[in-house]
N, C-alpha and C positions, 0 to 999 in steps of 0.2 A: 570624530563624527562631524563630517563637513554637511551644512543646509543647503541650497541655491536660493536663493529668496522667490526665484518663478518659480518655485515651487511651495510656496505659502499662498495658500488663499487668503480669498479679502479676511474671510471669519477665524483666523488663525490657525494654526498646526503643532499639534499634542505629538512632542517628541516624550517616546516611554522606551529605554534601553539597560539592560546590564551587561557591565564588561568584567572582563575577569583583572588580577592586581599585573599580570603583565602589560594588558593594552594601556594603564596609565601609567607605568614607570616606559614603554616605549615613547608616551608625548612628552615626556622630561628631556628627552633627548640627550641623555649625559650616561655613560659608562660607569661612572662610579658608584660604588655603595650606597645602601640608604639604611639610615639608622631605623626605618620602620618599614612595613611590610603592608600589603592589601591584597586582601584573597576576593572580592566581588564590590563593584560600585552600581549601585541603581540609582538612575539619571531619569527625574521627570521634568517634562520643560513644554511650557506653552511660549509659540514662537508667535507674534503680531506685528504687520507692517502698517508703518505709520507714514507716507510719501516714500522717503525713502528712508527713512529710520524703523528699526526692527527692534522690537522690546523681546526679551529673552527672558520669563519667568519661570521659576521652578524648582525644583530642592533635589538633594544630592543624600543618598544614604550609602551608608559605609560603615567598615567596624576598619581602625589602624590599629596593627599589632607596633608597640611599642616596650622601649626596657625604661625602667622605673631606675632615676638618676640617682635612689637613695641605694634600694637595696639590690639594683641590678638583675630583678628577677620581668620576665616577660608579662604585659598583660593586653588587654586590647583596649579599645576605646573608640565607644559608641560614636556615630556622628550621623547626624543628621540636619543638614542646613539647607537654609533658602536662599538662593540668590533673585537678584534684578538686574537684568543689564538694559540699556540702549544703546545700540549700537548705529553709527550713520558714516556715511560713505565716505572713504581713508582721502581726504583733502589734496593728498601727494600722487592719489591715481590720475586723477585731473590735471595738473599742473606741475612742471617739471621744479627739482631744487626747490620743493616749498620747506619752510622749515616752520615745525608747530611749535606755536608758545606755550606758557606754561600751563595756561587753562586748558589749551586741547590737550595735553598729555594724557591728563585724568581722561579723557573719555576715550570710549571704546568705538574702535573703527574696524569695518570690514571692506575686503578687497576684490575680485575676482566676482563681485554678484553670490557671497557664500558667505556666512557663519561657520566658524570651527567651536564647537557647541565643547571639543574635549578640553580646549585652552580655557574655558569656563571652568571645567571639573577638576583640572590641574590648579588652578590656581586658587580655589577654595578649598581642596582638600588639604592642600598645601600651607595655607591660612589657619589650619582647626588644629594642625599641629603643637601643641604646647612646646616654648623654650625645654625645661627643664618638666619632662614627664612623670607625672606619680601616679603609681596603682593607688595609691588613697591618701587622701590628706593627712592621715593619723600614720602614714608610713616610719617607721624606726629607722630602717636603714641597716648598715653595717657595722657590727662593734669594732670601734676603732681599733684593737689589741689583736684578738684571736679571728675579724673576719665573718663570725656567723652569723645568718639574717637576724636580728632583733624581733621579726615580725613571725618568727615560727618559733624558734628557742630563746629562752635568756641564758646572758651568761653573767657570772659574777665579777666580772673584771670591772674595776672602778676607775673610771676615767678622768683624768686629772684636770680642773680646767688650766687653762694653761694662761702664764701670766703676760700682759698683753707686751709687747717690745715699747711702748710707749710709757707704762707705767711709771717709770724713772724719772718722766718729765714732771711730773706733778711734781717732785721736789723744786725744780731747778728754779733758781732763783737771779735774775740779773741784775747785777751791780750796777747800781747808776753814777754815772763816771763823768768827768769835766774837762 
C-alpha cells in the first residue's frame, strides 16, 4: 500500500485497511516456505508531513498461526502492535554515489514522493515472531521414548537423565611436572 505524500493534507491522513495472509507473504518477495501462516491483517495508521518528513503512526492487528517447537502441535498467536516511523527524503535520490553512514542506515527513507505503508506491516509482523514458538509456557512437549504430546496424555516411561560427557573431568587431575 503505496501513500504519495501530495496526497497528505496539511492535517494528516487516517490510513484504515485489511489484507488477507496472501498480500503479505507477496511483499516478502521470496518463494520459499514459511514456518507460519496469516489469514487477515488490519492496518491502522495516521500519516503527518512535517517539511519534508512524514511521521507514520499506528498499530497493526493480526493473529500468526504458528507450530509449538516443543510438542509440534499448531496454535495461533494474538498480535497487536504499534509502530512510529519518520520517514525523510532517500539522500541518494538527490545526489548520485552517495554512500550513507552508519547513523542514516537506522533511519527510514522514502523515494519516488510515496510511503510503502506494507514494508511497515512486513517488517513488524515479522519482528513479533518468536525464535522458538510455545502454545503456553507450561508446554510439556514430546516424551522423549514413545513420542506422545505430554500436554494431552501421560505416559509412564521414565526418562533417564543422561550423564553429562564432561562429567569425567571433575576427576582429572594434573601432575605438576619440572
Amino acid at each position: 500500500m503505496k501513500v504519495r505524500l501530495s496526497n497528505i493534507p496539511d492535517d494528516g491522513l487516517d490510513v484504515h485497511f485489511s489484507k488477507g495472509g496472501d498480500w503479505f507473504f507477496q511483499l516478502l518477495r521470496q518463494e520459499d516456505r514459511y514456518d507460519f501462516s496469516l489469514d487477515r491483517i488490519d492496518i491502522r495508521c495516521q500519516l503527518n508531513k512535517i517539511h519534508k518528513n512524514v511521521t507514520a503512526k499506528g498499530e497493526i492487528i493480526t493473529e500468526i498461526g504458528l507450530e509449538c517447537c516443543r510438542c509440534l502441535e499448531r496454535f495461533t498467536l494474538p498480535v497487536a502492535v504499534e509502530f512510529d516511523y519518520t520517514f525523510s527524503p532517500d539522500p541518494r535520490d538527490s545526489e548520485k554515489d552517495l554512500e550513507l553512514s552508519d547513523e542514516e542506515l537506522g533511519m527510514n527513507y522514502y523515494s519516488d514522493d510515496q510511503i510503502d505503508i506494507g514494508d511497515i506491516v512486513v517488517e513488524q509482523v515479522i519482528l513479533q515472531i518468536p525464535m522458538k514458538p510455545l502454545c503456553n509456557d507450561s508446554c510439556k512437549g514430546l516424551c522423549k521414548i514413545c513420542g506422545i504430546n505430554l500436554n494431552v496424555v501421560g505416559c509412564n516411561h521414565q526418562v533417564e537423565t543422561s550423564i553429562s560427557p564432561f562429567a569425567h573431568l571433575k576427576d582429572f587431575k594434573i601432575k605438576k611436572g619440572k
